[in-house]
C-alpha positions as CSV (number, residue, x, y, z in Angstrom):
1,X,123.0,115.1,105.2
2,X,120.5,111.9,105.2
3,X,117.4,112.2,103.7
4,X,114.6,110.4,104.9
5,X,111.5,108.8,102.7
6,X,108.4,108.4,104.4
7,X,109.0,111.2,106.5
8,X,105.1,111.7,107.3
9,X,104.4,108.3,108.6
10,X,105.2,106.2,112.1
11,X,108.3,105.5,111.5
12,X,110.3,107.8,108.9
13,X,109.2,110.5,111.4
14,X,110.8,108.7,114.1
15,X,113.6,108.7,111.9
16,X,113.6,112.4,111.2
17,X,112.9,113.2,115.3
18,X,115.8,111.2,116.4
19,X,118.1,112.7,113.8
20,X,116.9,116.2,114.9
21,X,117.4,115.4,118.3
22,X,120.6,114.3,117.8
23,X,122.1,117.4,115.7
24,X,122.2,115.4,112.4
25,X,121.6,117.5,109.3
26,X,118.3,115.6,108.2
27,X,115.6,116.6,104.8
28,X,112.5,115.3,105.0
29,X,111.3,113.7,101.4
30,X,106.9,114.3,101.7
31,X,104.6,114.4,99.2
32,X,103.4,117.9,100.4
33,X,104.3,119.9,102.9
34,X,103.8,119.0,107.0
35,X,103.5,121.3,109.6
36,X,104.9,118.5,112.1
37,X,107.7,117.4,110.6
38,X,111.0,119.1,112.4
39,X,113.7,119.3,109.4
40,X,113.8,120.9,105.8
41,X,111.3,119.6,103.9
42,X,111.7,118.3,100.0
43,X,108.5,117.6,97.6
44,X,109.3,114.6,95.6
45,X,107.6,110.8,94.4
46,X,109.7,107.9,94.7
47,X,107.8,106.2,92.3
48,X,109.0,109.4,89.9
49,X,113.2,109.2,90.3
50,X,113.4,112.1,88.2
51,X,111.5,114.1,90.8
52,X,113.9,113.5,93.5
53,X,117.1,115.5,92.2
54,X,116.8,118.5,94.6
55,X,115.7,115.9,97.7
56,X,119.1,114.3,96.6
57,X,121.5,117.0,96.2
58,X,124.2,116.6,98.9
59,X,122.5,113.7,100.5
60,X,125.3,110.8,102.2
61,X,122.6,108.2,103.8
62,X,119.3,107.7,102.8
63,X,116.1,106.0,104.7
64,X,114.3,104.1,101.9
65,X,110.9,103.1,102.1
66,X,110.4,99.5,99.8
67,X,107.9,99.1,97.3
68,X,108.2,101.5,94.4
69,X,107.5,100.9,90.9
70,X,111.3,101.3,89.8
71,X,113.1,100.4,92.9
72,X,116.9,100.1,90.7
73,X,116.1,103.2,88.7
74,X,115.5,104.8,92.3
75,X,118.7,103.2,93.6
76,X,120.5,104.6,90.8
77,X,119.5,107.8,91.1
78,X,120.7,108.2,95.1
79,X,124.6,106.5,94.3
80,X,124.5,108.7,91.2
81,X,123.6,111.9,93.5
82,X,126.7,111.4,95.9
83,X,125.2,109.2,98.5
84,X,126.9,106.0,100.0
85,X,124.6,104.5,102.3
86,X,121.1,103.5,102.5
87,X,118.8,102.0,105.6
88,X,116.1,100.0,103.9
89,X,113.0,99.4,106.0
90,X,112.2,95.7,105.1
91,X,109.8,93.1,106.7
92,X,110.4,89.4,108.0
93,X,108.0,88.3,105.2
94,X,111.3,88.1,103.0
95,X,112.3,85.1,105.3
96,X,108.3,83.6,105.8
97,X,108.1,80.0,105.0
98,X,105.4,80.5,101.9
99,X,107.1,83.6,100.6
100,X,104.3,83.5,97.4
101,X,102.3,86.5,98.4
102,X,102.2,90.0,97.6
103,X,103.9,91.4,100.5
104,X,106.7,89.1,100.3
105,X,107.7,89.5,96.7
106,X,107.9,93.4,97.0
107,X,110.0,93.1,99.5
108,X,112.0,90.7,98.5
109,X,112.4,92.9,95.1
110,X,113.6,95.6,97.4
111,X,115.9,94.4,99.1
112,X,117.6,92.6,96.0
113,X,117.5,96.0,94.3
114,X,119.1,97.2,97.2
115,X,122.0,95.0,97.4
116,X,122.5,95.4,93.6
117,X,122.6,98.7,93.6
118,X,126.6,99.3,94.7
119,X,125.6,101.2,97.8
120,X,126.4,100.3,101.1
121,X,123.4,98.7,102.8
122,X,121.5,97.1,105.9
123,X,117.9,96.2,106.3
124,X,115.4,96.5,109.0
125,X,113.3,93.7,109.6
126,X,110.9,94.3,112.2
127,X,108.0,92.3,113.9
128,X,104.5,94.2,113.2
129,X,104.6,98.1,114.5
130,X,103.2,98.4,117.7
131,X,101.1,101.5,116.5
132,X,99.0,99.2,114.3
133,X,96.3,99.6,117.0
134,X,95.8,102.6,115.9
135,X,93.4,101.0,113.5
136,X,91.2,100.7,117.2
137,X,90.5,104.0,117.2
138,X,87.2,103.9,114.9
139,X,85.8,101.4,117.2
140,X,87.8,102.5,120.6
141,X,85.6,106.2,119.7
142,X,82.3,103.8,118.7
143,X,82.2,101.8,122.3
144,X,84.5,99.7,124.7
145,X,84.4,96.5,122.3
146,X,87.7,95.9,119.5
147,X,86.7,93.0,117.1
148,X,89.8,92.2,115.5
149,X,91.1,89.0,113.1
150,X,93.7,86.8,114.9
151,X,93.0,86.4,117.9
152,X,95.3,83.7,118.8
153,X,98.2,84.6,117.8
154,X,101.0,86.4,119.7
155,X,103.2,89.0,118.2
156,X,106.6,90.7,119.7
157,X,105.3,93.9,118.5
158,X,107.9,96.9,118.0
159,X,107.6,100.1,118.5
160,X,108.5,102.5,115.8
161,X,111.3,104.7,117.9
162,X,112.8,101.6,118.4
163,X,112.9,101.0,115.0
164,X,114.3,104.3,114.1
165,X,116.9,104.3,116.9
166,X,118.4,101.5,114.9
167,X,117.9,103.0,111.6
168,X,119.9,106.3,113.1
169,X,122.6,104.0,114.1
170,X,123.2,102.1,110.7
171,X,122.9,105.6,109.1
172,X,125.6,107.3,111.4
173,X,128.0,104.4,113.1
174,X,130.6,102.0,110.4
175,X,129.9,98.1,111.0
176,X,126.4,97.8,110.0
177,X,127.5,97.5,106.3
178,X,125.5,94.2,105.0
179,X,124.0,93.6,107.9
180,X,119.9,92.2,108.5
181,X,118.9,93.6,111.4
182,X,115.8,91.6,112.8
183,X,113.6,93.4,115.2
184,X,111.1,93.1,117.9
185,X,109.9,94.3,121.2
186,X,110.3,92.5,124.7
187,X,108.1,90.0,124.6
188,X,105.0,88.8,122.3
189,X,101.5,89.7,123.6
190,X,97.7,88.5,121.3
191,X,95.8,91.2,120.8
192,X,93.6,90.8,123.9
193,X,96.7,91.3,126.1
194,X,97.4,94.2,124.5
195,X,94.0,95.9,124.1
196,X,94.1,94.8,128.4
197,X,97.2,97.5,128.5
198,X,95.4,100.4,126.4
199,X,92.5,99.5,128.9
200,X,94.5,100.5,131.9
201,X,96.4,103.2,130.3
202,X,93.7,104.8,129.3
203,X,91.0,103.7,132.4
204,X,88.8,102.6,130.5
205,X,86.7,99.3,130.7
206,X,87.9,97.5,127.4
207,X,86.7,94.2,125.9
208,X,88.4,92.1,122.8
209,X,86.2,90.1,120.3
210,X,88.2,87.7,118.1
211,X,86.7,87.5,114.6
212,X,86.4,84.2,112.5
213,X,88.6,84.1,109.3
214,X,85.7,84.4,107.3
215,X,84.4,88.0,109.3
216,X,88.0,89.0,109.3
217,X,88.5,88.5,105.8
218,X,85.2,90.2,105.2
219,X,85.9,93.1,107.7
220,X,89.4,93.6,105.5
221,X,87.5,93.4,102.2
222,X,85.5,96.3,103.3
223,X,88.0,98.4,104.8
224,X,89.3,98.3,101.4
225,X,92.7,95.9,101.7
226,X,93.1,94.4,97.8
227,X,92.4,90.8,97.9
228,X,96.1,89.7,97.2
229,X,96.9,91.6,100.8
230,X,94.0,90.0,102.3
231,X,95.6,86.3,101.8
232,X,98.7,87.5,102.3
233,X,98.0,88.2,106.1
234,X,96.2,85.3,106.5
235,X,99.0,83.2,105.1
236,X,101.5,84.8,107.4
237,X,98.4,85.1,110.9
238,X,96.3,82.2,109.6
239,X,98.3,79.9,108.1
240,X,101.4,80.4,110.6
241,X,103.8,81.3,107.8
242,X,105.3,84.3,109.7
243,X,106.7,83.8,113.1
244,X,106.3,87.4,114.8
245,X,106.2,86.2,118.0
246,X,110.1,85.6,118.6
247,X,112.1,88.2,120.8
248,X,115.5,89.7,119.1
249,X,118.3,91.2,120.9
250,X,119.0,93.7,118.0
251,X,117.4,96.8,119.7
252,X,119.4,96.6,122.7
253,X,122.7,95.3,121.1
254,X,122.6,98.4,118.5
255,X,121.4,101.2,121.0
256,X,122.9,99.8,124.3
257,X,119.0,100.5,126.1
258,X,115.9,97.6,126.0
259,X,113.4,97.7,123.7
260,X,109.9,100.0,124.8
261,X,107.3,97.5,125.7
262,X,104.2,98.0,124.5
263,X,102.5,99.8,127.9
264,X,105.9,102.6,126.8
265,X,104.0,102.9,123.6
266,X,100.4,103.5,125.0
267,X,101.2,105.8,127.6
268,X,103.1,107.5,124.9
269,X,100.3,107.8,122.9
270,X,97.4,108.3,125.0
271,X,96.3,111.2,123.7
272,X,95.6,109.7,120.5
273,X,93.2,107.4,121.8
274,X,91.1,109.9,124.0
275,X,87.8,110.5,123.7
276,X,86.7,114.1,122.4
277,X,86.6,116.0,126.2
278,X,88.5,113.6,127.9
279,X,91.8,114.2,129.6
């Protein structure tokens, strides 16, 4: 059995889709219940261990989420349920040049609670989700104009069943014991390139606004992103401390198939971007 956290969101449901799909025995850890999640479903917090006993309870590999208040006291309580493995989903900003930021040092606390926790592990490092632009869809529903912070820089974007048809592999297949698996799509793309594929995907007349760092800052502030997130992003965009734009092999070395480009993911996902009526 491998339980999967984050079973709800773009990638743990990846995770539990491709395990169902595969025949794997597979429980879904949610907070409350989903009707679109296709494998028994568990109600636990990972920021309460002691809530995660029945979730556990003949579990071998788990998908861990990072970032919980008690990250060791988790760990302990999956090697002390039976399991043996666990796939951590980690980020790149463990490895950024300026890793004194937020984001950095809770992942960096995963991961080390990881390794320390006497469980076999590997870690998935990928580039920034390709389904980010779903964030678009406010302004994609508003007009045909996507003001957005960065504009310069390129990113190797990855799409989440790529990450999860790696995270299935380290979960199922021996040799991927201590191992950092980098990830990325096919090739990096700024975000006017990529709002230029929704464009044609969708047929749709689309045009990309790049703000300033101050606007952006301000357009995060307002969106609600804690200031200590806010300067993390623009240490890793801004400041250049985060290289996302560099293409890894890892996809198509661990599931023997390229990486989706980023037109896969659109067309994939069209429906979520229509308009109400549209087809």
């Amino acid at each position: 059995m491998i339980l999967v956290t984050g079973a709800t969101g773009n990638v743990g449901g990846e995770v539990v889709r491709a395990l169902a799909r595969a025949g794997e025995p597979v429980r879904a850890l949610v907070r409350r219940p989903a009707d679109d999640v296709p494998a028994e479903q568990v109600v636990g917090d990972l920021n309460d261990p002691a809530s995660l006993a029945p979730a556990l309870d003949g579990v071998k590999g788990v998908f861990l989420l990072p970032g919980y208040h008690d990250m060791p006291g988790l760990l302990a309580r999956v090697r002390g349920a039976g399991a043996e493995r666990v796939v951590l989903l980690s980020s790149l900003a463990t490895v950024a040049t300026d890793t004194r930021n937020v984001l950095s040092e809770y992942m960096i606390g995963s991961e080390t609670a990881v390794r320390e926790s006497g469980l076999a592990w590997t870690f998935l490092r990928p580039n920034a989700f390709m389904s980010n632009v779903l964030r678009w869809l406010p302004q994609l529903r508003a007009g045909d104009v996507v003001r957005d912070s960065f504009g310069t820089v390129p990113v190797a974007s990855v799409d989440p069943y790529d990450i999860a048809a790696v995270a299935v592999r380290a979960l199922l297949d021996p040799g991927h014991e201590e191992r950092v698996h980098p990830l990325s799509g096919p090739e990096p793309l700024l975000p006017a390139q990529r709002l230029a594929v929704l464009a044609e995907v969708l047929g749709r007349d689309l045009r990309f606004q790049a703000l300033s760092d101050e606007e952006g800052r301000a357009d995060m502030a307002a969106a609600g992103v804690p200031e200590p997130y806010i300067q993390a992003f623009f240490g890793f965009y801004g400041d250049g401390t985060l290289d996302e734009s560099r293409v890894y092999p890892t996809v198509e070395r661990v599931t023997g198939r390229a990486p989706r480009t980023f037109r896969q993911w659109a067309a994939a996902h069209r429906t979520a971007f229509l308009r109400p009526g549209a087809k």
